[in-house]
BADO-22668 format. One record per residue (C-alpha): residue number from 1; residue in three letters; chain; y negated, x, z negated. Coordinates in steps of 0.5 Angstrom, whole numbers, plus 2048, in hexadecimal, padded with zeros to 3 digits. Each point is the difference from the previous one (the first is absolute). Last residue first. Layout:
N
  seq  type  mol   c2   c1   c3
  NUM   ALA    A    Y    X    Z
...
***
This chain:
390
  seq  type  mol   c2   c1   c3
  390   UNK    A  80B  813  82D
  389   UNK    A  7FB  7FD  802
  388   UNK    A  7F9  804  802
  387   UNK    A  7FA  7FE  7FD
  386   UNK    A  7F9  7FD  802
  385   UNK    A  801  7F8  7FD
  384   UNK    A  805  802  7FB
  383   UNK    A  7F9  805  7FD
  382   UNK    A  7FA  7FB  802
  381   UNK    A  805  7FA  7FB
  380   UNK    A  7FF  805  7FB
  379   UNK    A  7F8  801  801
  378   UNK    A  800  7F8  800
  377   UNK    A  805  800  7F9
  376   UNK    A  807  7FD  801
  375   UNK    A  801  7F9  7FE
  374   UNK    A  805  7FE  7F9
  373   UNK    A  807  7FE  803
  372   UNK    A  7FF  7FA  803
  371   UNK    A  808  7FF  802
  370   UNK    A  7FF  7FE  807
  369   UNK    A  7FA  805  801
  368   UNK    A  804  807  7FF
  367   UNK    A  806  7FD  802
  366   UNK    A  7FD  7FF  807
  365   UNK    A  807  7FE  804
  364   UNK    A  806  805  803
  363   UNK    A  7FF  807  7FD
  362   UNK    A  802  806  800
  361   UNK    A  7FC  806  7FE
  360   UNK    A  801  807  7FE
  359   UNK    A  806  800  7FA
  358   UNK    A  7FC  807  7FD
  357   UNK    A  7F8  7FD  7FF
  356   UNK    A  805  7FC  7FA
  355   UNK    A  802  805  7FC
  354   UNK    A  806  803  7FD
  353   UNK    A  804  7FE  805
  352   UNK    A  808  7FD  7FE
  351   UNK    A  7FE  7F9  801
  350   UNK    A  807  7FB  7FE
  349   UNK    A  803  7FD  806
  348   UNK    A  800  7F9  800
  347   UNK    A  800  7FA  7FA
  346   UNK    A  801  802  7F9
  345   UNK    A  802  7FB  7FD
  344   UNK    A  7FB  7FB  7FC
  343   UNK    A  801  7FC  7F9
  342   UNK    A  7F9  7FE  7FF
  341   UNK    A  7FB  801  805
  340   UNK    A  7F8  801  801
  339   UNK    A  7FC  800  805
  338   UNK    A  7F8  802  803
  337   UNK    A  800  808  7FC
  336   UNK    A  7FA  804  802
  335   UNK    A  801  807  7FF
  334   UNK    A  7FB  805  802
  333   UNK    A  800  807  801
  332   UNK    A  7FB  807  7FF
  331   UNK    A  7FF  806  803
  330   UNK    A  7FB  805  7FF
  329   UNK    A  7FF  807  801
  328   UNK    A  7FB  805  800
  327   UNK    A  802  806  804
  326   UNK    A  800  807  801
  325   UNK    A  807  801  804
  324   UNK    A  800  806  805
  323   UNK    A  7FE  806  7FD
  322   UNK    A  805  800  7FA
  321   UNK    A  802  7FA  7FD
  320   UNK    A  7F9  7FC  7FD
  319   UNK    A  801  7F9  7FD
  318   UNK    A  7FB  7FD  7FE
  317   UNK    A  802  7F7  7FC
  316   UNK    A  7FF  7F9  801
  315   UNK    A  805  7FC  7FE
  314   UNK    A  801  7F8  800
  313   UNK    A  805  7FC  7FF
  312   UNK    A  800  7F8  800
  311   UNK    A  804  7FA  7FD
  310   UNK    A  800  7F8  801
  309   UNK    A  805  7FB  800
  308   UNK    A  805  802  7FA
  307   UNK    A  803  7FB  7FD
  306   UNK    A  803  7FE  7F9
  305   UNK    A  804  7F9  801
  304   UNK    A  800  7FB  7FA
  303   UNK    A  7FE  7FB  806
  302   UNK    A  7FA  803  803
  301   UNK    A  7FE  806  7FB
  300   UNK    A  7FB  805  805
  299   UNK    A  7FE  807  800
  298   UNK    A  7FB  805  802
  297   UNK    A  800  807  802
  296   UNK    A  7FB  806  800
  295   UNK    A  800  808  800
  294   UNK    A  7FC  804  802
  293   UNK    A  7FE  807  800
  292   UNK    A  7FA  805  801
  291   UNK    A  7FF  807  802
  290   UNK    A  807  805  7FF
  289   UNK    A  7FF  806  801
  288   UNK    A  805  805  805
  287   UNK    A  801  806  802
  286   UNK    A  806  803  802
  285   UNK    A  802  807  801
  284   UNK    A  807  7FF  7FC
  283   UNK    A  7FC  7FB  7FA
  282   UNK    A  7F9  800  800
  281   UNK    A  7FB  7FC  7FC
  280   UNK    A  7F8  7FD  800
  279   UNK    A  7FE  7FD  7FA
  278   UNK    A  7FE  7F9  7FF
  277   UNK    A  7FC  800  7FA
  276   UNK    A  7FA  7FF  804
  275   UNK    A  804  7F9  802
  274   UNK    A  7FF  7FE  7F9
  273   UNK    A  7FA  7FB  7FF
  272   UNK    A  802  7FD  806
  271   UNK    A  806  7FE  7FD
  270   UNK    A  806  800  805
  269   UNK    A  804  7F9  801
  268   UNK    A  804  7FB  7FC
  267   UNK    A  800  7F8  802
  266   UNK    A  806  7FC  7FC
  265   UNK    A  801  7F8  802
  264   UNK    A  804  7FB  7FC
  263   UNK    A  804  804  7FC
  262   UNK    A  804  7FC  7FB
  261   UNK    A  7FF  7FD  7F9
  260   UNK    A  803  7F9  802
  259   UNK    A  7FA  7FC  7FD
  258   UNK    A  7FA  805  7FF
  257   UNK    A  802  802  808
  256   UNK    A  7FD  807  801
  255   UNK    A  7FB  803  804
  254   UNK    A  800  808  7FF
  253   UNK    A  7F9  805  801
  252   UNK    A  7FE  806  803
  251   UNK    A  7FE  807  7FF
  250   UNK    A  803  807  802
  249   UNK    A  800  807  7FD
  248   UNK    A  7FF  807  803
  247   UNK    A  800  804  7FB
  246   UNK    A  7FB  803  7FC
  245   UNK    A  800  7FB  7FA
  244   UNK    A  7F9  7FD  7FD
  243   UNK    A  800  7FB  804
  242   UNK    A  805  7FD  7FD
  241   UNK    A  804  7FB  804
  240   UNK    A  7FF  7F8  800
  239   UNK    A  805  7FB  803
  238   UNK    A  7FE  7F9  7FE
  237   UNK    A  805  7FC  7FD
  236   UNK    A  7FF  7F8  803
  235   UNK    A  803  7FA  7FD
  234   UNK    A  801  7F9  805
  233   UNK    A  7FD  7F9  7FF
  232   UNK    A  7FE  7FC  805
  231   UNK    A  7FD  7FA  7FC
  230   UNK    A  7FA  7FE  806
  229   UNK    A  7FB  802  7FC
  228   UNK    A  803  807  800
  227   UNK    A  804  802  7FA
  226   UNK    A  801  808  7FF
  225   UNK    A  804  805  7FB
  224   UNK    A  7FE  807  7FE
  223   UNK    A  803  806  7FF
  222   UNK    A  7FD  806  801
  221   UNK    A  804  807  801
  220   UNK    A  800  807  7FF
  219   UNK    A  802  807  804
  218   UNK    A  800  806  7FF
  217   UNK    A  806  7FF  7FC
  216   UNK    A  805  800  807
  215   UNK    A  807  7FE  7FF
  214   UNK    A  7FD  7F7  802
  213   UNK    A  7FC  804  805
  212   UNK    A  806  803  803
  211   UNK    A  804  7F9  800
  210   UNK    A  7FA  7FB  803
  209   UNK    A  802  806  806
  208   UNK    A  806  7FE  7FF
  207   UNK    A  800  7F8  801
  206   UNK    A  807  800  802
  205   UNK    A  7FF  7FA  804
  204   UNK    A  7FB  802  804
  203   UNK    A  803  807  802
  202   UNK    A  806  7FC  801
  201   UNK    A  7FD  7FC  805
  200   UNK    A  7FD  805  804
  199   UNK    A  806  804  800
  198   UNK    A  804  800  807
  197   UNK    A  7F8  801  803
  196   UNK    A  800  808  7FE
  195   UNK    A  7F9  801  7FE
  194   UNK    A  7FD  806  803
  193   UNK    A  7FF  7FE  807
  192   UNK    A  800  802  806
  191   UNK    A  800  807  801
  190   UNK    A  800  804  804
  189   UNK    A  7F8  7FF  802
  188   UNK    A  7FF  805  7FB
  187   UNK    A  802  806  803
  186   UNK    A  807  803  802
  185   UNK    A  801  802  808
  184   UNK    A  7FB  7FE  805
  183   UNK    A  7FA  7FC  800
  182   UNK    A  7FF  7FC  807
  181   UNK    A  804  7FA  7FF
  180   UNK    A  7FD  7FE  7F9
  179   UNK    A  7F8  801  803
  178   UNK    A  803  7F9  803
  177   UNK    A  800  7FC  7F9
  176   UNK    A  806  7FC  7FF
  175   UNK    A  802  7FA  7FF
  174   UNK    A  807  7FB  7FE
  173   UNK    A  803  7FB  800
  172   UNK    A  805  7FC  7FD
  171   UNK    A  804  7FA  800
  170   UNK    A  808  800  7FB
  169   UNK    A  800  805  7FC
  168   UNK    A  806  7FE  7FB
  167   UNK    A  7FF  803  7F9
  166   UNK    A  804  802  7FA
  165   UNK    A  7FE  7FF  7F9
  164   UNK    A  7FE  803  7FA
  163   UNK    A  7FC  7FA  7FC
  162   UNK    A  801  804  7F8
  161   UNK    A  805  7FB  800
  160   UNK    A  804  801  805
  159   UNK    A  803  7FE  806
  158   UNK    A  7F9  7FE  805
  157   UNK    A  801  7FE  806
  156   UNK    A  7FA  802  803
  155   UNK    A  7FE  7FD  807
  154   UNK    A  7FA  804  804
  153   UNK    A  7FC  7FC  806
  152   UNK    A  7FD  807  802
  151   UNK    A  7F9  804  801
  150   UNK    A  7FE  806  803
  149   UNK    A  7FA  804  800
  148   UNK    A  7FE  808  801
  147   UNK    A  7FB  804  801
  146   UNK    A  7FA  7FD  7FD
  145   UNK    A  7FA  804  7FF
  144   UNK    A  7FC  802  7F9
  143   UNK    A  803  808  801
  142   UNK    A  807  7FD  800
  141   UNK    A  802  7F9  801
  140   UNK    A  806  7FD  7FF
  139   UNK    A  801  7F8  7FF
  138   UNK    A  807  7FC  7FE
  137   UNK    A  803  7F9  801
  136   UNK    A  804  7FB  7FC
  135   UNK    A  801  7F8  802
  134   UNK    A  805  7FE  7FA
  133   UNK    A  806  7FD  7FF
  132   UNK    A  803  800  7FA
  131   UNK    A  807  7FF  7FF
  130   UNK    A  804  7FE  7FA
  129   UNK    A  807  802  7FD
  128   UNK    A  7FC  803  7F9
  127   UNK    A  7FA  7FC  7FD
  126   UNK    A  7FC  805  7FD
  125   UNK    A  7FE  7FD  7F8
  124   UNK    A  803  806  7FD
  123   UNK    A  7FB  804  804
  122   UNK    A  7FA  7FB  7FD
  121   UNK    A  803  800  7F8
  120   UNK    A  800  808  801
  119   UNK    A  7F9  801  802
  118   UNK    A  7FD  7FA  7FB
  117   UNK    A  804  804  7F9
  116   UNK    A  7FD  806  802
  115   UNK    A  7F9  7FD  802
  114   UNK    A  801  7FD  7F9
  113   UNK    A  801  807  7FD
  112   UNK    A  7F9  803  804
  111   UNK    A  7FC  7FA  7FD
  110   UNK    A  803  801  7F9
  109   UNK    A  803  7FB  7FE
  108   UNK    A  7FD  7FC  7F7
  107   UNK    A  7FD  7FC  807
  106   UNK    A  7F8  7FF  800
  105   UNK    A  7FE  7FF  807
  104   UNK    A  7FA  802  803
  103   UNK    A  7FC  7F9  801
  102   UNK    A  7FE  7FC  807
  101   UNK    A  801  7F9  7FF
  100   UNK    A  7FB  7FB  804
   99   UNK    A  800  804  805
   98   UNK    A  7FB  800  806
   97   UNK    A  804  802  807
   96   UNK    A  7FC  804  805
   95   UNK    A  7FE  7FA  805
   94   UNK    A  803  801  807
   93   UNK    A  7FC  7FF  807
   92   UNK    A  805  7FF  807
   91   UNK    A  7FC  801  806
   90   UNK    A  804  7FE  805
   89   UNK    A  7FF  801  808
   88   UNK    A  802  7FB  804
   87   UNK    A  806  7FB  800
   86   UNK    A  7FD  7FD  7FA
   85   UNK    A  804  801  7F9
   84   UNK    A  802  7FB  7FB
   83   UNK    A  7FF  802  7F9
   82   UNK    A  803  801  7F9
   81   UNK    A  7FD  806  7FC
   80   UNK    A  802  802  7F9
   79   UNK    A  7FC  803  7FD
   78   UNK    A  7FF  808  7FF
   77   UNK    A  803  806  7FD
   76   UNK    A  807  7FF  801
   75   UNK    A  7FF  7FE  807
   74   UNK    A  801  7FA  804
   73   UNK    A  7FF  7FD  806
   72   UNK    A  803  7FA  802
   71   UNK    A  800  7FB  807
   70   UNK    A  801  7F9  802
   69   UNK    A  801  7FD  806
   68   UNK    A  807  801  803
   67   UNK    A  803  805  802
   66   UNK    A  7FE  807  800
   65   UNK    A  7FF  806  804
   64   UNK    A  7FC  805  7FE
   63   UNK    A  7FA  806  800
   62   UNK    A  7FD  802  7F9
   61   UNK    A  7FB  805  800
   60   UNK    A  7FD  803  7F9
   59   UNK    A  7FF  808  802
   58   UNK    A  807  802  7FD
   57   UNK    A  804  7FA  803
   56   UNK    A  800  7F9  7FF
   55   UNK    A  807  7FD  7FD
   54   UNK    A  805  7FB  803
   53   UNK    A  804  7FB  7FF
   52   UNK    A  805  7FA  800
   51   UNK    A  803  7FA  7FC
   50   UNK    A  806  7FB  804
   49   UNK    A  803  7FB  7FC
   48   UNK    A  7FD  7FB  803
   47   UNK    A  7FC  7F9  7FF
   46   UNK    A  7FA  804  802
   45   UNK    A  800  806  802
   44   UNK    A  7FE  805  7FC
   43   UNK    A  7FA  806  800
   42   UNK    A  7FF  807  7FD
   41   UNK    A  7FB  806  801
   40   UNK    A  801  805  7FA
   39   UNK    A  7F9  804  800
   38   UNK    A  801  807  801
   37   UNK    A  7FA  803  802
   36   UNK    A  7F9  7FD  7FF
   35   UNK    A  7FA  801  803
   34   UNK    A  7FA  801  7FC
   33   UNK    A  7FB  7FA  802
   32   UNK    A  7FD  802  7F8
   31   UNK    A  801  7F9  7FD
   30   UNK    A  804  7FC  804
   29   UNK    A  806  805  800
   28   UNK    A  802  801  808
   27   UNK    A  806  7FE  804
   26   UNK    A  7FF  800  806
   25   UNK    A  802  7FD  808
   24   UNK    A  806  7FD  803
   23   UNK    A  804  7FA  803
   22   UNK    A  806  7FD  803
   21   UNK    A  802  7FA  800
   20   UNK    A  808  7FF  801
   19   UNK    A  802  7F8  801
   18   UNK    A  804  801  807
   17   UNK    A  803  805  7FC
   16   UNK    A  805  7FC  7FC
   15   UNK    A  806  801  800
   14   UNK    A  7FF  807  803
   13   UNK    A  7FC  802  7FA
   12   UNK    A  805  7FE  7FB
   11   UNK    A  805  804  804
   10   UNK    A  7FD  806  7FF
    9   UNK    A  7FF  7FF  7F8
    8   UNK    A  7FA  7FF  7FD
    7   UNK    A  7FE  802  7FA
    6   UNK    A  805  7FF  7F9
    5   UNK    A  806  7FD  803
    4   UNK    A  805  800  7FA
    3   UNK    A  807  7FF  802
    2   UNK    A  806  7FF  7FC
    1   UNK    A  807  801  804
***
């Protein structure tokens, strides 16, 4: 059986625990002091196969345990930064990239018909019979307030290659705010989630919300290609809607490998020049409208390998139901993948739920630090801190 480690394995830590360093801080851009999220954070261990991560969190924060001396940042938007981190606080500063190329491509292509052909490469490139282990988790709020939170050690044993899969829950828990136990019959804090956890990586690897944009004429696309100072060299088509048009569009952008043609990150969320075209609805006594949608995944080709690593969902949106829901809602997931196999049997019982907040909370070790999944935020830590285990 042909493996490839491509973060850290549980194993691989308890081998070598007595070497663990653990350390956080931030991550900001050196020009601005802005915080900035989402940096990829990587280290290897020398004279090792092993490679491990992790990513900072929406406000820039990092926390993990490594091995070794020597860590990464990188950021498709910034320099490469290698440094050794301190056991206090760091300040981690990263230099906007400079390009020494950056020019819209000229092609005989359309930039929409590339995507096309781009899209189609990178679903062909899913390696089936593999799994992806990920750390995942899920956030409700209602009204700007959390209710709920869960999070999970989630295997997916992907069979198709649109990256459909069944999955084995393994570690979770799962939170939830104490005004739930006081609210009777159906409200907003019913619900748990409006993603469906068995779909996550599917949903990042059909690429369907690249899809409707690629079958709405409202939108261009400006193909450029880029070269840093350090020869890095990706192609990027930038997602532009009409600003002229009365509906509520989205913006964004696509990264993609020059060499491979495939996907390498993909970002799409609601244009702000749009939100007053979102339109309040009603079906069946339900109103509802929809205010801001996010979508993000990441990518990554080790050994001939498509894999995803990181993929986000967020929707914000009103629902009123009669005299008893009249709420904005927010929900939002996270997957961080930390290992990668080929070749894999699905092991255990598959997950039946369609969330992860329903299998409660079962747990024998501190999942959610061992695997330096992304840290939560100070308000978000507040929250798990004073909810109810469910």
């Amino acid at each position: 059986m042909k493996k490839f480690i491509v973060f850290i394995t549980l194993l691989a830590v308890n081998i070598i625990s007595s070497q663990n360093k653990e350390s956080n801080g931030i991550i900001k851009n050196s020009e601005t002091l802005a915080p900035i999220e989402f940096v990829n954070i990587s280290f290897e261990v020398e004279n090792s196969s092993i490679s491990t991560g992790s990513i900072s969190n929406e406000s820039g924060e990092f926390k993990i345990s490594y091995i070794g001396n020597k860590v990464t940042f990188s950021h498709i938007s910034y320099e490469t930064l290698t440094t050794i981190l301190s056991d206090d606080f760091n300040e981690i500063l990263l230099k906007p990239k400079e390009f020494t190329l950056d020019e819209i491509v000229i092609s005989t292509i359309s930039p929409r018909d590339y995507l096309k052909e781009v899209i189609k490469n990178s679903k062909n490139k899913i390696v089936k019979n593999s799994v992806l282990k990920s750390y995942s988790r899920e956030f409700v709020k209602i009204n700007d307030e959390y209710t709920k939170f869960s999070d999970a050690l989630v295997d997916y044993y992907i069979r198709r290659k649109n990256g459909k899969s069944d999955i084995l829950l393994k570690e979770h828990r799962a939170f939830y705010n104490n005004i739930i136990d006081e609210v009777e019959g159906f409200n907003a804090y019913n619900l748990n989630s409006v993603f469906d956890v068995n779909d996550y990586v599917k949903n990042a690897y059909d690429f369907k919300e690249l899809k409707n944009i690629l079958n709405n004429k409202s939108y261009t696309f400006e193909w450029t290609f880029k070269e840093d100072l350090n020869g890095e060299q990706y192609e990027c088509l930038e997602i532009i809607p009409n600003i002229e048009t009365e509906e509520l569009l989205n913006k964004g952008y696509v990264i993609i490998d020059p060499k491979t043609h495939n996907i390498l990150e993909f970002k799409i969320y609601t244009s702000d020049e749009h939100l007053e075209n979102s339109e309040t609805k009603s079906i069946l006594g339900i109103k509802f409208r929809l205010n801001h949608i996010l979508k993000w995944s990441k990518f990554k080709i080790i050994d001939d390998n498509y894999i995803l690593y990181y993929n986000k969902k967020q929707v914000n949106i009103y629902i009123k139901i009669g005299e008893k829901v009249d709420d904005e809602l927010d929900f939002n997931s996270d997957l961080y993948v930390y290992e990668f196999m080929e070749n894999k049997e699905f092991e255990g019982n598959k997950y039946k739920g369609k969330t992860i907040f329903e299998a409660g909370t079962s747990f024998k070790e501190e999942f959610w630090l061992k695997y330096n999944s992304f840290p939560l935020t100070k308000t978000q830590e507040n929250f798990i801190r004073t909810a109810k285990v469910n």
